[in-house]
C-alpha positions in Angstrom: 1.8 -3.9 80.0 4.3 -5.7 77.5 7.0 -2.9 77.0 7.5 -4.5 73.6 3.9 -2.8 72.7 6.1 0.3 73.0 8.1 -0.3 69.5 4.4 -0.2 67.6 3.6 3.3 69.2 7.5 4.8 68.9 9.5 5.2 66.1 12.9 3.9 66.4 12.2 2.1 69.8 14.9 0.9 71.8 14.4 -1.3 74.7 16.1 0.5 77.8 16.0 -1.5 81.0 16.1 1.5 83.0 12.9 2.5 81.4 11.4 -0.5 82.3 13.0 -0.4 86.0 11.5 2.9 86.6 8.2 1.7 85.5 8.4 -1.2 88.1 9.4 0.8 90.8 6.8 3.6 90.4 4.2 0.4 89.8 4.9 -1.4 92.9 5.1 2.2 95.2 1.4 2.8 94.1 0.2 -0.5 94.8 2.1 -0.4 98.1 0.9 3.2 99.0 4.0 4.7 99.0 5.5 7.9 98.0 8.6 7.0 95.8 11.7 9.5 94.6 13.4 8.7 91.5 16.6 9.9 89.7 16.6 9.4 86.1 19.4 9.9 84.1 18.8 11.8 81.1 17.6 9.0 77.8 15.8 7.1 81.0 12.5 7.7 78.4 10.9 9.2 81.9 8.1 10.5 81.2 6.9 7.4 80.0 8.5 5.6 82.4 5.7 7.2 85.0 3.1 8.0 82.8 2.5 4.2 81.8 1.9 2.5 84.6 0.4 5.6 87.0 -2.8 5.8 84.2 -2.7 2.3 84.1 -3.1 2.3 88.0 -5.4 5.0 87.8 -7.5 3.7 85.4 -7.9 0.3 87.0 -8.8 2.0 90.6 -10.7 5.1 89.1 -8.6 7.8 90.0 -7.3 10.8 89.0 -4.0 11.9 88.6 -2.0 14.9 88.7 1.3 15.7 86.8 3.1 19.1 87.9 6.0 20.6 86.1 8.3 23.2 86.1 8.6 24.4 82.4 6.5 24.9 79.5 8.8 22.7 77.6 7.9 19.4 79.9 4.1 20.6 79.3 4.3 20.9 75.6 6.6 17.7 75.8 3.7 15.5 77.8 1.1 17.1 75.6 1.9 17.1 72.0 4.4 13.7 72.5 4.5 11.3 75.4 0.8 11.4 76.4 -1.0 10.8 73.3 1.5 7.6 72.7 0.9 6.4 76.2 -3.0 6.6 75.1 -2.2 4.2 71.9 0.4 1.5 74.6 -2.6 1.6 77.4 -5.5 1.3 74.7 -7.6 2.4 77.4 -10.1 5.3 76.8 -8.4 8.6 79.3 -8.2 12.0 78.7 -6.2 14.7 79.9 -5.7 18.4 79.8 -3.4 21.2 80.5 -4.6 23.7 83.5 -2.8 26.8 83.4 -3.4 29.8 85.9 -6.7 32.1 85.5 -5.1 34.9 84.3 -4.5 32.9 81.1 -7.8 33.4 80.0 -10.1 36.3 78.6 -13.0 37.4 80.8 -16.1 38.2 78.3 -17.3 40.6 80.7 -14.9 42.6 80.9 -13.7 42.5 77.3 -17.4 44.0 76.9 -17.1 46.7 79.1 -13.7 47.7 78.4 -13.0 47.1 74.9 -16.0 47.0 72.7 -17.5 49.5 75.2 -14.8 51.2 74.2 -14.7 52.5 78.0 -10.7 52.7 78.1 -8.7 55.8 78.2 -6.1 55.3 75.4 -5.1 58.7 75.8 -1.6 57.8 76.8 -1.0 54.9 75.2 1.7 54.0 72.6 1.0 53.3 68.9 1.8 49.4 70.0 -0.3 49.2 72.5 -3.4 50.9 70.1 -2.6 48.3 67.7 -3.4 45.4 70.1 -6.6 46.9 71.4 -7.7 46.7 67.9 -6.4 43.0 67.3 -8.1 42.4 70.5 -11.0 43.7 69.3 -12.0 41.2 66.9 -10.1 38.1 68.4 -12.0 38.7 71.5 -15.2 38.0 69.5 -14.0 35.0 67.5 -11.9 33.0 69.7 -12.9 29.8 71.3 -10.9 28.9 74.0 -9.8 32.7 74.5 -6.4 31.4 76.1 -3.8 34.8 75.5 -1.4 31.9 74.3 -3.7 32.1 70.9 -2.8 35.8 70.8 0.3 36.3 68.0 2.3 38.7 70.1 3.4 39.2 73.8 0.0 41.0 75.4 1.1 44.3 76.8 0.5 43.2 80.3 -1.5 46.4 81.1 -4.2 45.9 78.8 -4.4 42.2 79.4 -5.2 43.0 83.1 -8.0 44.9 82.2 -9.7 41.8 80.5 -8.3 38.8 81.9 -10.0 36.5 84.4 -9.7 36.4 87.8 -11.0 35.9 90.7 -11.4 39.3 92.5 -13.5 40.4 90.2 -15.7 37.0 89.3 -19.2 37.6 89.3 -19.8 34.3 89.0 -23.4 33.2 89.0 -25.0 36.7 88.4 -22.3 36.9 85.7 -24.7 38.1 82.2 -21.8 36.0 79.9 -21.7 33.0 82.6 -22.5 30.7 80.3 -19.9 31.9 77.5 -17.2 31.7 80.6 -14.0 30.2 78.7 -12.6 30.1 82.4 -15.5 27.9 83.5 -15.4 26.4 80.0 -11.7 25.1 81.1 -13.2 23.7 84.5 -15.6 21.6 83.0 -13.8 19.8 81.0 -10.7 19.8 84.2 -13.4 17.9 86.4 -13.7 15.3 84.2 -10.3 14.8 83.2 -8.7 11.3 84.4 -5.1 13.3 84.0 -4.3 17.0 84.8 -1.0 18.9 83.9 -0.2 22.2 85.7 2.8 23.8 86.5 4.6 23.5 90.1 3.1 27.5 91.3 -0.6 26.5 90.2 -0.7 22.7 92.3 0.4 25.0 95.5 -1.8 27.9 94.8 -4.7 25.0 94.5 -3.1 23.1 97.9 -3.3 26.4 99.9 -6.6 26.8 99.2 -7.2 23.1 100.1 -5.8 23.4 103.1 -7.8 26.6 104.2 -11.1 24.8 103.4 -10.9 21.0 103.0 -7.9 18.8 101.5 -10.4 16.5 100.2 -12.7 19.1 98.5 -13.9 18.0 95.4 -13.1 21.3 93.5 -10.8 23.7 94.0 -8.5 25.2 91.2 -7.6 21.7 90.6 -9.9 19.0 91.0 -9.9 16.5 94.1 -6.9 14.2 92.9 -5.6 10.9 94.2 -1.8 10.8 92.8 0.8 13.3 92.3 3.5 13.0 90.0 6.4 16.2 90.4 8.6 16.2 87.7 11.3 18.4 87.5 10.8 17.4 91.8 14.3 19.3 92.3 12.6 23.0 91.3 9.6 22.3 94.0 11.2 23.7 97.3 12.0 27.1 95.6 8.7 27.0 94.0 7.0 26.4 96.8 8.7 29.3 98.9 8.3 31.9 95.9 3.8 30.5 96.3 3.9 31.3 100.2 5.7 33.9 100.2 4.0 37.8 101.1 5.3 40.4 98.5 4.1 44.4 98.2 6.1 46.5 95.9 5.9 50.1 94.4 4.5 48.3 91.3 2.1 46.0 92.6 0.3 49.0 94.7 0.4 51.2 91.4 -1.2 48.9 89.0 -3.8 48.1 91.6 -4.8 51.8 92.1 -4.5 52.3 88.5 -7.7 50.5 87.8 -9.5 53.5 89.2 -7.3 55.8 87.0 -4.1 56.1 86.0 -2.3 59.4 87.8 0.4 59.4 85.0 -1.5 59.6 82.1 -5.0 61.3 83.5 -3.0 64.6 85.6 -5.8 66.5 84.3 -8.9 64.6 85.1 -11.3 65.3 87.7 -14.0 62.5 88.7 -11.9 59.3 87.9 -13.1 57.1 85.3 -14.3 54.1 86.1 -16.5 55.8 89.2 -17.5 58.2 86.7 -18.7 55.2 84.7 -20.2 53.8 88.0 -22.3 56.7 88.5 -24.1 56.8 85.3 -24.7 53.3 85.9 -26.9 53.9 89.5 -30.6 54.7 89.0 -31.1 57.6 91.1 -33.3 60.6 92.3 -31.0 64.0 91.5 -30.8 64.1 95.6 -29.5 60.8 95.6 -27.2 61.4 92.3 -25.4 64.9 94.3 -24.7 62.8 97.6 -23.3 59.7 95.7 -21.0 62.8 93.9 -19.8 64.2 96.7 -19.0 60.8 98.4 -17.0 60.1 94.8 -15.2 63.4 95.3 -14.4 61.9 98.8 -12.7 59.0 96.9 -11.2 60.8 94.7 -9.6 62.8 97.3 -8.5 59.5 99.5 -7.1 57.9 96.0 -4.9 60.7 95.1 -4.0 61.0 98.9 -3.2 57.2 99.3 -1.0 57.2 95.5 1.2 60.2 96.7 2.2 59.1 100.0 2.3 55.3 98.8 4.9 56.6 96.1 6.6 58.4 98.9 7.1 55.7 101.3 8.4 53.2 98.4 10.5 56.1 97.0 12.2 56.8 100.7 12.5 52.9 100.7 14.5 52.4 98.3 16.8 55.7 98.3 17.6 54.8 102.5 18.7 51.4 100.9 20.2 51.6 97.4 21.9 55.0 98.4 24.5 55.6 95.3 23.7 52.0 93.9 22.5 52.0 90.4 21.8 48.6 89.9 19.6 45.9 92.0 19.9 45.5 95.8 18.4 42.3 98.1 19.1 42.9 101.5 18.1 41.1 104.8 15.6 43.4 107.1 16.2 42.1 110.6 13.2 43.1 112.9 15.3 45.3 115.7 16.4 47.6 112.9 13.6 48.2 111.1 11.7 49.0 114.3 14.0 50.7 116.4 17.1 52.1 114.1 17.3 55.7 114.0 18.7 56.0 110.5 15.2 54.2 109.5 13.1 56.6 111.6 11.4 58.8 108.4 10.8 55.7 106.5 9.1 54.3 109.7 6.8 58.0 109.6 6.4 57.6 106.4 5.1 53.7 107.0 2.6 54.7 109.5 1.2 57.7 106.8 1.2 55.0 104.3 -1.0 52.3 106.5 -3.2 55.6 107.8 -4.0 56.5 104.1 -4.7 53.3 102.9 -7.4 52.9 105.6 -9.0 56.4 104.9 -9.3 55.3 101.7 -10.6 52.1 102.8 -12.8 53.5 104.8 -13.8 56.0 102.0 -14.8 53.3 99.5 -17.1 51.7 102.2 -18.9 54.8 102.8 -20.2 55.1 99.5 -20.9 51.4 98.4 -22.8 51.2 101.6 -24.9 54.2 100.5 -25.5 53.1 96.8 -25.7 49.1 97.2 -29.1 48.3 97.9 -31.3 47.4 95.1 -28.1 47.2 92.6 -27.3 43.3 93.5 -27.0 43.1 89.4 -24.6 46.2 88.8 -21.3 45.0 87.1 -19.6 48.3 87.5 -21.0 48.2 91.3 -19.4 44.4 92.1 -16.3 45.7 90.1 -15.8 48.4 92.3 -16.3 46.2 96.0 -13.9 43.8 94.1 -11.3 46.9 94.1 -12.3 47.8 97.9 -11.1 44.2 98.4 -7.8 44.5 96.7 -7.1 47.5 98.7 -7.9 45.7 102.0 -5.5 42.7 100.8 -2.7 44.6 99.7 -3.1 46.4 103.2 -3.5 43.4 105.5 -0.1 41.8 103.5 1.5 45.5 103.9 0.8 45.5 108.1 1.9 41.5 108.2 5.0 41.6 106.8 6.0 45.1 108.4 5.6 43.6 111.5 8.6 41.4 111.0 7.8 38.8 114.0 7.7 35.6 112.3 10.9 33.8 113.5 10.1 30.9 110.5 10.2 34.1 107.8 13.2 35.6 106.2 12.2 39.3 105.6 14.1 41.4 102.7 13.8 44.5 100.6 14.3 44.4 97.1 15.4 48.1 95.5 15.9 48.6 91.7 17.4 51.9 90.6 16.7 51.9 86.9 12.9 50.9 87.4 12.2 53.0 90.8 10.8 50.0 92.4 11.1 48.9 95.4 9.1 45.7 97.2 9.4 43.9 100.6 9.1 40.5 100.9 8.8 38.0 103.6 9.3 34.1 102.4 8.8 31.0 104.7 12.2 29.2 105.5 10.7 25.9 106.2 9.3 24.7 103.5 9.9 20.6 104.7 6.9 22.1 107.5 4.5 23.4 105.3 4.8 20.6 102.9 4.3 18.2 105.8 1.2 19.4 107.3 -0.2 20.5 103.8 0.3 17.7 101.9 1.8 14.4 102.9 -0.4 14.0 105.9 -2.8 13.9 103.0 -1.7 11.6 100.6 0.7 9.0 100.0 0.6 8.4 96.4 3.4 11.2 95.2 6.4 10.7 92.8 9.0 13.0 93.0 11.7 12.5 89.3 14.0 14.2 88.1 17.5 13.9 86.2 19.1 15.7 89.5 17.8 14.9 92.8 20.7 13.0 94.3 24.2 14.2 95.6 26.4 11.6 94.7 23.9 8.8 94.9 22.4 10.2 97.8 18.6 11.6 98.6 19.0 12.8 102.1 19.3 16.2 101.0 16.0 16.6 98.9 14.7 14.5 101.3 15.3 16.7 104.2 14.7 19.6 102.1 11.2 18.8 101.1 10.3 17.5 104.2 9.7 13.3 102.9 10.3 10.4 105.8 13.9 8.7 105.9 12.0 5.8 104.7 10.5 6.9 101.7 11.1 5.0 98.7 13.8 5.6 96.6 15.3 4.3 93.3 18.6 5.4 91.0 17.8 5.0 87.6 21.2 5.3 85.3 21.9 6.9 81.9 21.4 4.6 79.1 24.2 6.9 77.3 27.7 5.8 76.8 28.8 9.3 78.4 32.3 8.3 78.8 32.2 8.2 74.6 30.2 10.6 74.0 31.5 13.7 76.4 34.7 14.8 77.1 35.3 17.2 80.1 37.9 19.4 80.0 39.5 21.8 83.2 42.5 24.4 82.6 44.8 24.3 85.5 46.2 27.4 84.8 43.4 29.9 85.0 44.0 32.2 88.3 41.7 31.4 91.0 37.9 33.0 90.7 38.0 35.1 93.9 40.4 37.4 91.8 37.7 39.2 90.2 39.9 41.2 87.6 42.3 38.6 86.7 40.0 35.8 86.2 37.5 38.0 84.0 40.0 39.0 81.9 41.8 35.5 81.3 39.0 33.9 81.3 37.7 36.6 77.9 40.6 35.8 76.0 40.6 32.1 76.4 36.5 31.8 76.0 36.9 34.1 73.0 40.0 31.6 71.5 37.4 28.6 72.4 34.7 29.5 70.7 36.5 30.4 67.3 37.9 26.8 67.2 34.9 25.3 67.5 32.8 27.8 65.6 30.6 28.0 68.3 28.2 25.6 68.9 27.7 26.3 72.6 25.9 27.2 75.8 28.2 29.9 78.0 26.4 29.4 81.0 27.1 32.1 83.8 26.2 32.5 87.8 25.6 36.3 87.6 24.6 39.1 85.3 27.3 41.0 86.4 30.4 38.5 85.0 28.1 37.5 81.9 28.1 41.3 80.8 32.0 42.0 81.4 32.9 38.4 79.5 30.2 38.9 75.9 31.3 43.1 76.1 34.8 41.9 76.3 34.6 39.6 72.9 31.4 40.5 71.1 32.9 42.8 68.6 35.5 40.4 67.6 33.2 37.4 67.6 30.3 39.8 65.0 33.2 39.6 62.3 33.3 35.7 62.4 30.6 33.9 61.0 29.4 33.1 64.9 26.0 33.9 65.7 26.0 35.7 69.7 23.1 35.4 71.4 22.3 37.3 74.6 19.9 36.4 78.0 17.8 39.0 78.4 17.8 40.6 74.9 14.7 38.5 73.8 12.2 36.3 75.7 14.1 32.5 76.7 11.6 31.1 74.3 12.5 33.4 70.9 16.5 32.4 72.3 16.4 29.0 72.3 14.5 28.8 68.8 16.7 30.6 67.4 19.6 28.6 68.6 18.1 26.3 66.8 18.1 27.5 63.2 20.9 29.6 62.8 24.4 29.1 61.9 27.4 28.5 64.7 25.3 29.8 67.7 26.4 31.2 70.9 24.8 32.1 73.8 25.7 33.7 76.9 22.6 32.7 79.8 22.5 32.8 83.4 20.4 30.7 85.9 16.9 29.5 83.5 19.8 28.4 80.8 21.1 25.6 83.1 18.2 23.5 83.2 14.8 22.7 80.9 16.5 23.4 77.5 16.7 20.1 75.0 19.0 20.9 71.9 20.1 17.5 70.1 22.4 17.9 67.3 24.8 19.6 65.6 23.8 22.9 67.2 24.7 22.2 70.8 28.3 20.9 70.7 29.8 22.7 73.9 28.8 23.4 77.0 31.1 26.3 78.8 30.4 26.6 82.7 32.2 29.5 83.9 31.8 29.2 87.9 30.9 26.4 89.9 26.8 27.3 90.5 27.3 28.4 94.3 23.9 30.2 95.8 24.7 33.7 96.3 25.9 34.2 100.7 24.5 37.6 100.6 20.7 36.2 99.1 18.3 36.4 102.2 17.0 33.1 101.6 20.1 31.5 101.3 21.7 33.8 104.5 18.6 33.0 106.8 18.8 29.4 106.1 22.7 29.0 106.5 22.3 30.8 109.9 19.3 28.2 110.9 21.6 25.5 110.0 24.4 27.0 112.1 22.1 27.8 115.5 21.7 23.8 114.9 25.0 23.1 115.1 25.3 22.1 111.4 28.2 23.0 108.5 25.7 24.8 105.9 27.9 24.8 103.3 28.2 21.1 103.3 24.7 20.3 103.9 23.5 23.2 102.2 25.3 25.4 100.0 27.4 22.5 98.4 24.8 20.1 97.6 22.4 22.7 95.7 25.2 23.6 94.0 26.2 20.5 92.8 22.5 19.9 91.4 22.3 22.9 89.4 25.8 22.0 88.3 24.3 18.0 87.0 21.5 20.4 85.5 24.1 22.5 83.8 25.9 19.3 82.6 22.7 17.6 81.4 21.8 20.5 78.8 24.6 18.5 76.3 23.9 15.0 75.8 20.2 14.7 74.8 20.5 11.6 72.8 22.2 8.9 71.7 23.3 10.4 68.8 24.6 13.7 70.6 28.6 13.9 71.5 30.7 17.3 72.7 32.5 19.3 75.4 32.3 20.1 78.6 34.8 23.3 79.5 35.0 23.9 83.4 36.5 27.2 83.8 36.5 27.3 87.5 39.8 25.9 89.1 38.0 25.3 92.3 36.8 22.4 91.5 40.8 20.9 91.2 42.0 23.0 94.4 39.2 22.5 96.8 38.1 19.6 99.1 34.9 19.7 97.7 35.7 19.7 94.1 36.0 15.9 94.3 32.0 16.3 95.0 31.8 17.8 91.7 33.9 15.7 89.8 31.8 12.8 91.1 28.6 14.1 89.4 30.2 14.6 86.2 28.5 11.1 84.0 31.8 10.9 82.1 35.4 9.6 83.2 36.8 10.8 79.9 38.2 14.3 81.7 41.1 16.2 80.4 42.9 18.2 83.3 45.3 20.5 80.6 47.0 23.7 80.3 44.6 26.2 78.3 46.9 26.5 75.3 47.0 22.4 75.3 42.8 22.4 75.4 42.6 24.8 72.4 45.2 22.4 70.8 43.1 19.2 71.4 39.6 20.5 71.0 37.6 19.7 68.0 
């Protein structure tokens, strides 16, 4: 393709050579067979840069292509903007669609049985929630792709499980609204699409399966595909932990017995709903009708049973662990002391209860689909309830896994929360660079891995390693076009006191963020490595700042989404985020100014993950801070950087508020990552002087 097609197709075209590089290199990997990773400075024109000549490849060779990312922002981006102008530069017929998980969608059946059937017990629910069943009501009847996205307000996520797709309780072919499926609908029209976007959690959820039934099946989640193309590649180690890792919580267990009946709301109730529901449903002699009663009774019993002593084994859980803590707690579960310690010997009873009532029950719900199954092969409310009786079983097999704690390549933690009485343990894979190996690149070749931050100082050996890619794979740099060293200025007090003083540094840090923001009437991103320091620094300065005209917006007081758009529109905006704030946001303009970085963006050495695999690294006689802890810290830092120059056009500030980064051996790593030379090293009062 002539890149000068691409100033009839964008308005205000530049030519950038690194765009064009980028397109050579990713051209001459697929014709080579080759998997390829690329850095792309921010203004690269990336997406483009991939998009052009892998359809162009797959087009000409009659594949199909998949492009994973890791924000809804890149999705929207590649749908509404970058792919519909690569149609018009290829002038090739394609198409392409967005694939987002199951649970996205309506289920007709169930939207039937539950909410025109009206088969719901709303007794306990809030005026709110009343509201939506009624909205749902008639949008349930009208809609045509009956994607929850269409839905004007955030779905209560209780009622939305009721009626969403899945597959646990699929009837598939025997379904009566099969043919109105918006879920199958969606598959259709994925199979023939020449060009798939998902996020990073739905391409693994679709490779485990592959790789539990055939790599090269035709149809899984996602279709068969033939080239892969991760953006946002330096998100896909984390997210591929979070997909194999096993998780059972307080919360999960409640909301799956809950779809019998809720014990919260129904104390009263005798025969649970939906088996009462289930019985009327059975054609039966009255002989037949008082045995299928009793056996229910016998459920009933076993579900009560199996809630109470569930609730007491996560309840003893998380009291042995959080103690007097009020807050959150992540703590490492080491297999001699969970199995032998004799402070953890009632939560071990209590364990063994748990796994003996969840059988009974087990065993309960058998008993009676055994009796009533034959001759009721067509029974929704039957298949619904064996679909539950599977849930159990899974939640129980994950429950007896990961409490065995005997998988040396698993970290195994407990998560407690104090305000929400939950408490979940998890086991997550540590080596991902395995699974990824013997999944997926033993499989194919043709994978692209881009991002703006994937190198450490011009280096790929630690993705590389990380992810599990060959020394040789292909690799390219491809610079900024920006003129960061005119368009940014950094700036680094020397004269805060040192982080590790907790008190000190909190407090001078306040009054000199508080003095910065006023001179530049906000305008910026406060971006923050905990929760903790984020809600001593905005109580410290919020009242003052709510008498200027600065507008203070808060992570976690609205949905990321409603945060950034309003960034966006109103006047001298501020806000104070933590970890999703460093990366994925794209502000140009006069609204994003200033970009404040509080702490250098070190993991946390108490996190499981990050303690498990700091201890691997030391057992092999490797410095884990250096090849671990530093360089994932220094990405997130290039993401953190990246959120202020979006454009050409854009100028401002960088303020680095941590003085490690000057006193440390390793700060020159950091400084080295920074796109601009222009950096000011100044005493604070001199940087409120100078600052525009």
């Amino acid at each position: 393709m002539d890149i000068s097609e691409l100033s009839h197709h964008i308005p205000n075209f530049e030519y950038r050579k690194e765009q064009v590089d980028m397109m050579n290199a990713i051209r001459e990997s697929l014709e080579a067979d080759r998997k390829i990773v690329i850095e792309a400075g921010t203004g690269t024109g990336k997406t483009l840069a991939y998009l052009i000549p892998t359809l162009e490849w797959a087009i000409e060779n009659k594949k199909k292509v998949i492009c994973t990312t890791n924000t809804i922002n890149l999705q929207e981006q590649l749908l509404l903007k970058d792919l519909p102008i690569a149609k018009k530069i290829i002038n090739q017929n394609f198409s392409y669609l967005l694939v987002k998980g199951r649970n996205n969608y309506l289920c007709k059946r169930l939207f039937h049985n539950f909410i025109l059937g009206n088969s719901i017990d709303i007794s306990g629910f809030s005026s709110e929630q009343k509201k939506q069943l009624d909205y749902l009501k008639s949008w349930g009847k009208m809609t045509e792709f009956g994607d929850k996205a269409e839905l004007p307000f955030e779905v209560d996520s209780d009622i939305w499980e009721m009626i969403q797709s899945s597959s646990e309780f699929c009837q598939g072919k025997r379904c009566p609204f099969r043919e109105e499926c918006f879920y199958m609908k969606n598959r259709a029209l994925k199979a023939s699409a020449d060009l798939i976007v998902c996020n990073h959690h739905i391409f693994f959820a679709d490779l485990n399966v592959r790789n539990s039934v055939d790599f090269d099946a035709e149809y899984l989640i996602l279709p068969k595909y033939d080239v892969v193309v991760f953006d946002e590649a330096h998100n896909i180690e984390s997210v591929a932990r979070s997909y194999f890792s096993l998780e059972v919580s307080r919360y999960s267990f409640v909301r799956m017995l809950n779809q019998l009946q809720n014990q919260e709301k129904n104390k009263k109730r005798k025969i649970l709903p939906a088996l009462e529901t289930l019985l009327q449903s059975l054609t039966t002699e009255k002989k037949q009708e008082k045995e299928f009663r009793q056996s229910l009774q016998a459920i009933e019993q076993e579900h009560v049973k199996c809630m109470e002593i569930g609730l007491d084994f996560f309840e003893s859980l998380a009291k042995h662990f959080l103690k007097n803590h009020q807050g959150k707690i992540s703590k490492s579960l080491q297999r001699d002391e969970m199995l032998f310690s004799p402070f953890l010997s009632l939560v071990r009873e209590k364990k063994e209860e748990f796994i003996l009532a969840m059988k009974a029950y087990s065993i309960a719900l058998d008993h009676f689909y055994s009796q009533v199954k034959e001759g009721q092969e067509q029974n929704q409310y039957l298949m619904d309830f064996q679909n539950f009786a599977f849930k159990l079983k899974a939640f129980l097999a994950t429950f007896q896994e990961i409490q065995q704690f005997d998988n040396d390549d698993f970290v195994y933690w407990i998560e407690a929360n104090a305000k929400y009485k939950n408490a979940a343990l998890v086991a997550a894979p540590l080596n991902i660079d395995r699974i990824l190996k013997d999944s997926l690149f033993v499989h194919l070749e043709r994978l692209i891995f881009t991002s703006a931050t994937l190198a450490v100082n011009g280096d790929f050996s630690y993705f590389k390693i990380a992810v599990g890619l060959e020394e040789d794979t292909s690799e390219k740099m491809i610079p900024s076009p920006f003129f960061y060293d005119d368009q940014m200025t950094v700036y680094i007090p020397n004269d805060l006191t040192d982080p590790d003083k907790t008190l000190d540094f909190v407090e001078e840090v306040s009054e000199f963020l508080k003095q910065l923001l006023l001179k530049t009437e906000g305008k910026a991103f406060v971006l923050f490595t905990s929760y903790s320091s984020l809600n001593q620094i905005y109580y410290s300065m919020i009242e003052e700042l709510q008498e200027t005209d600065i507008h203070v917006l808060l992570h976690g007081e609205k949905p990321r989404s409603q945060l950034i758009s309003e960034f966006k529109q109103v006047k001298n905006p501020v806000l104070f985020g933590t970890s999703s704030f460093w990366e994925g946001v794209d502000i140009q303009g006069e609204q994003l100014r200033n970009i404040v970085i509080i702490k250098l963006p070190f993991l946390v050495p108490s996190d499981p993950v990050v303690s498990a695999i700091s201890a691997k690294f030391e057992r092999q006689k490797r410095n884990p801070f250096m090849e671990y802890q530093l360089p994932e810290a220094v990405i997130k830092f290039k993401q953190g950087i990246g959120r202020l120059i979006r454009s050409k056009e854009d100028y401002g500030n960088i303020f680095i508020l941590d003085n490690r980064i000057l006193k440390k051996r390793y700060g020159k790593v950091f400084l080295d990552s920074i796109p601009s030379k222009n950096i000011q090293i100044l005493a604070k009062n001199q940087i409120l002087k100078v600052v525009k």
